[in-house]
DRENPA-3360 file (N, C-alpha, C; in nm, 2 decimals, always signed):
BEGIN
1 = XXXXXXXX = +2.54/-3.00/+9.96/+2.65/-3.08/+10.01/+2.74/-3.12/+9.90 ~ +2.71/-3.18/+9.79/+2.78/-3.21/+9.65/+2.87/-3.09/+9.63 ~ +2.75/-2.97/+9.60/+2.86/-2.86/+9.58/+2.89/-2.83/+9.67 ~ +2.93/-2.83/+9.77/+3.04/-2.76/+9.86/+3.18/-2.87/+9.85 ~ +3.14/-2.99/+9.81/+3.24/-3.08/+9.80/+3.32/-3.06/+9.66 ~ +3.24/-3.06/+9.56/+3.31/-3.01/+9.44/+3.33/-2.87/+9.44 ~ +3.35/-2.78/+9.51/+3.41/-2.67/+9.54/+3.55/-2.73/+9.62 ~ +3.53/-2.74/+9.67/+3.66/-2.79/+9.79/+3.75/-2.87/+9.73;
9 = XXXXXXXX = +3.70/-2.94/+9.59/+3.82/-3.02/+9.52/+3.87/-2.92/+9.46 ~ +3.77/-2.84/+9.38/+3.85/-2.75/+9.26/+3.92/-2.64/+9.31 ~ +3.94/-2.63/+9.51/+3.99/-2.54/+9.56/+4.15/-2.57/+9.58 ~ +4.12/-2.75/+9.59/+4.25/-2.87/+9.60/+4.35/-2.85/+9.49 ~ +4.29/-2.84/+9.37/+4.32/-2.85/+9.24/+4.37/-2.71/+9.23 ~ +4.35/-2.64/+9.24/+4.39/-2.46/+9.23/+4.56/-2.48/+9.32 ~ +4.50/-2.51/+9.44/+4.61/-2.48/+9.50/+4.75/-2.60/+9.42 ~ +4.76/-2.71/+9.39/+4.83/-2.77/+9.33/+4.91/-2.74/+9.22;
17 = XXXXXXXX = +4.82/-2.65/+9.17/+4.87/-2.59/+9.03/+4.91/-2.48/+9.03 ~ +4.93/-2.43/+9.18/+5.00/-2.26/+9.22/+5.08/-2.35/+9.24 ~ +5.11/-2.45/+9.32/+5.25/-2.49/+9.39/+5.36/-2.54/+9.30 ~ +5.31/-2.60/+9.16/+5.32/-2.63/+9.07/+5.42/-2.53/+8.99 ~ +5.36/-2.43/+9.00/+5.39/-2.28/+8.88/+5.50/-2.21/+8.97 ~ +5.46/-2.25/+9.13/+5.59/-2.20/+9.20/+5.73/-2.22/+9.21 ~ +5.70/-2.37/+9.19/+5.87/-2.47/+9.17/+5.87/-2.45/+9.04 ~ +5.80/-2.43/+8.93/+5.89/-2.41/+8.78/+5.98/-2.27/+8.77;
25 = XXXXXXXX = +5.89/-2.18/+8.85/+5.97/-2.01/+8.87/+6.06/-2.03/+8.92 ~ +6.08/-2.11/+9.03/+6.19/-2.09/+9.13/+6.33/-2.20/+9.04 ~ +6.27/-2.28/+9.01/+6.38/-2.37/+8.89/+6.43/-2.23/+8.80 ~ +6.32/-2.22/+8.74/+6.40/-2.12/+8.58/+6.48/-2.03/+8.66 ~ +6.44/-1.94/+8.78/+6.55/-1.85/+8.85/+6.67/-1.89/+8.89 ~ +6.68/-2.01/+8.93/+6.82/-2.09/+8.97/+6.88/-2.08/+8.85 ~ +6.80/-2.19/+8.74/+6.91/-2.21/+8.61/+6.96/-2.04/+8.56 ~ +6.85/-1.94/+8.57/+6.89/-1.82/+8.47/+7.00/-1.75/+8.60;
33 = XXXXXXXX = +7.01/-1.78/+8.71/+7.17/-1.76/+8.81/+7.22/-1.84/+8.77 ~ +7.24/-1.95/+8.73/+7.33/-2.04/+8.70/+7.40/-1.97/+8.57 ~ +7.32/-1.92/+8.48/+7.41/-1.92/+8.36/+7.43/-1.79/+8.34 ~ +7.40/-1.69/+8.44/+7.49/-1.56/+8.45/+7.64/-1.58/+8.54 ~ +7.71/-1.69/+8.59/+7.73/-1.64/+8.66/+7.91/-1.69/+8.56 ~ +8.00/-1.61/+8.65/+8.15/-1.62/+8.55/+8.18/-1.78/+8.58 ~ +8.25/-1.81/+8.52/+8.32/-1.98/+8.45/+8.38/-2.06/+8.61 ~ +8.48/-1.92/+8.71/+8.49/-1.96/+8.83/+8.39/-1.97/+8.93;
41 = XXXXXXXX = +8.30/-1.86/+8.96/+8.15/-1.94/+9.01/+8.11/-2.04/+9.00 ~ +8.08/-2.06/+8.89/+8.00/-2.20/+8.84/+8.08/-2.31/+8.88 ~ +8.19/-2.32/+8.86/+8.28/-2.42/+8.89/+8.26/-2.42/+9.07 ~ +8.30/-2.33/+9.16/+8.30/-2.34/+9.30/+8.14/-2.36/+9.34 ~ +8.06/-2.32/+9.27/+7.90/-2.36/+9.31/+7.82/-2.47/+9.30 ~ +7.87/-2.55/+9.20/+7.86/-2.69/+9.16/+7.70/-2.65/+9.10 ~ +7.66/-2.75/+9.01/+7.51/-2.78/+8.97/+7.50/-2.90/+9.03 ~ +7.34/-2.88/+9.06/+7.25/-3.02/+9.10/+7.33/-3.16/+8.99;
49 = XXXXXXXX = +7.33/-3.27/+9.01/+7.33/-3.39/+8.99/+7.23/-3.38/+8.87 ~ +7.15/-3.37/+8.73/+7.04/-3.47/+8.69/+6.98/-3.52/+8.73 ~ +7.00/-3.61/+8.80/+6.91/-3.75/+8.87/+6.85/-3.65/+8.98 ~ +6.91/-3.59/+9.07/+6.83/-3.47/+9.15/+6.71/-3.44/+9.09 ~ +6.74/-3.35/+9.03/+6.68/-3.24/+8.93/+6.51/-3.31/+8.87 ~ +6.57/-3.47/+8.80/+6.46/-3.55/+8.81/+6.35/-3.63/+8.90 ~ +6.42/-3.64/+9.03/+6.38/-3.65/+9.14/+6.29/-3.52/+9.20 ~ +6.31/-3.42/+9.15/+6.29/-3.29/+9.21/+6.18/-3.29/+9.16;
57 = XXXXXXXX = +6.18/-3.26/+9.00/+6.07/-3.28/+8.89/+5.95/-3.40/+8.94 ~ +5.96/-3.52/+8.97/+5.88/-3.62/+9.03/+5.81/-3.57/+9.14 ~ +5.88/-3.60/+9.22/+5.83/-3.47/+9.35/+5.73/-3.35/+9.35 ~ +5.78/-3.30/+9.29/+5.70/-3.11/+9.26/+5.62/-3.09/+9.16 ~ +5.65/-3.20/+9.05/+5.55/-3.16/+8.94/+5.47/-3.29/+8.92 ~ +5.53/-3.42/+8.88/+5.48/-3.50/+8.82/+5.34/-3.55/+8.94 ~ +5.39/-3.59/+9.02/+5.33/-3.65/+9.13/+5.16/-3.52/+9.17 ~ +5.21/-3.41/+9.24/+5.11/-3.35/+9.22/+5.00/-3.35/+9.07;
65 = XXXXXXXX = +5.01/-3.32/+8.98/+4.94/-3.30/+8.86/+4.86/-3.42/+8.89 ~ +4.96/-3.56/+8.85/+4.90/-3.70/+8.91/+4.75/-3.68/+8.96 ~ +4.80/-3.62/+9.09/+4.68/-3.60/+9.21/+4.55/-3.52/+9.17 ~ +4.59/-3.39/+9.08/+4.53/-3.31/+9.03/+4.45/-3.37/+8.92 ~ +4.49/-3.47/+8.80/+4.40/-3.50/+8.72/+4.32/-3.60/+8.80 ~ +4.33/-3.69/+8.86/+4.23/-3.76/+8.97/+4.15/-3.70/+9.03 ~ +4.19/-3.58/+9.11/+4.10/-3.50/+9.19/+3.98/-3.46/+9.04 ~ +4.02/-3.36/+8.96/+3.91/-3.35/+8.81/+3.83/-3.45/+8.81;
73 = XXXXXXXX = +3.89/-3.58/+8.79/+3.78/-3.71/+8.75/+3.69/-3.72/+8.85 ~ +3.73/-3.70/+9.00/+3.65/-3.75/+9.09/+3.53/-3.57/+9.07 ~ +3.59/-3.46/+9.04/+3.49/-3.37/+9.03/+3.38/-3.38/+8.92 ~ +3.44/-3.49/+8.81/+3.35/-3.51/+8.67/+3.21/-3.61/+8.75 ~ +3.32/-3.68/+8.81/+3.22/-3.81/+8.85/+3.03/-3.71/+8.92 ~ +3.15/-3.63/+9.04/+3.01/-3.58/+9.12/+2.93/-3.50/+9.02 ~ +2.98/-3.37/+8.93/+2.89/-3.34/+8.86/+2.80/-3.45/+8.77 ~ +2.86/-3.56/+8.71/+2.74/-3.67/+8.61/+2.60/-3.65/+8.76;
81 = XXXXXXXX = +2.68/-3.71/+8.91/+2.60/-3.76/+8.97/+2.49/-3.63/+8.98 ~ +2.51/-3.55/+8.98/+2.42/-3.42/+9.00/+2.35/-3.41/+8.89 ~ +2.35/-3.42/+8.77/+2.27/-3.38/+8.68/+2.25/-3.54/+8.63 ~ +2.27/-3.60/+8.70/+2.19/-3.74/+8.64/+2.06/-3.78/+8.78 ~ +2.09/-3.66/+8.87/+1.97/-3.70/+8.99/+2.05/-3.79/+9.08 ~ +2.14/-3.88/+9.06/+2.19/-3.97/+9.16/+2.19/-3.98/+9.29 ~ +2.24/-3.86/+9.31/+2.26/-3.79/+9.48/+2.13/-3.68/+9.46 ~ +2.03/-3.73/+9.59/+1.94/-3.60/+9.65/+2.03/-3.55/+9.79;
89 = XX = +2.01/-3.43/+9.78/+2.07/-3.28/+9.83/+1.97/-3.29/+9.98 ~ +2.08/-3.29/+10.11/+1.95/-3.31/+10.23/+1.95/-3.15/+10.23;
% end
């Protein structure tokens, strides 16, 4: 039961860190269209605001990870509990 539970976090944890790697690709692809494109484009396309961009960053990266290093600690916790006998296994 433990391990199926500390599986299921480190499955939590995986997926957070794909979603994670997906918004930084999808960022660097915007910025690297952004700075191909001619002087008139850019100007009629506008860029995000900063404060967006930071907001975005909060959002998609910071916050998840957050979750992610919590989720780890709560997986360290169950592993001590396992090899310190704490939790018997029905």
């Amino acid at each position: 039961m433990l391990d199926a539970l500390i599986q299921k976090r480190l499955e939590e944890v995986a997926e957070i860190e794909q979603m994670v790697q997906r918004y930084e690709r999808r960022v660097q692809k915007e910025e690297q269209a952004y700075r191909t494109m001619s002087a008139l484009r850019k100007f009629l396309s506008g860029k995000k605001p900063d404060h967006h961009a930071a907001v975005e960053y909060i959002h998609y990266v910071k916050k998840p990870l957050e979750k992610a290093r919590k989720l780890r600690e709560e997986i360290a916790r169950y592993e001590s509990m396992k090899q310190n006998g704490e939790y018997i296994e029905e």
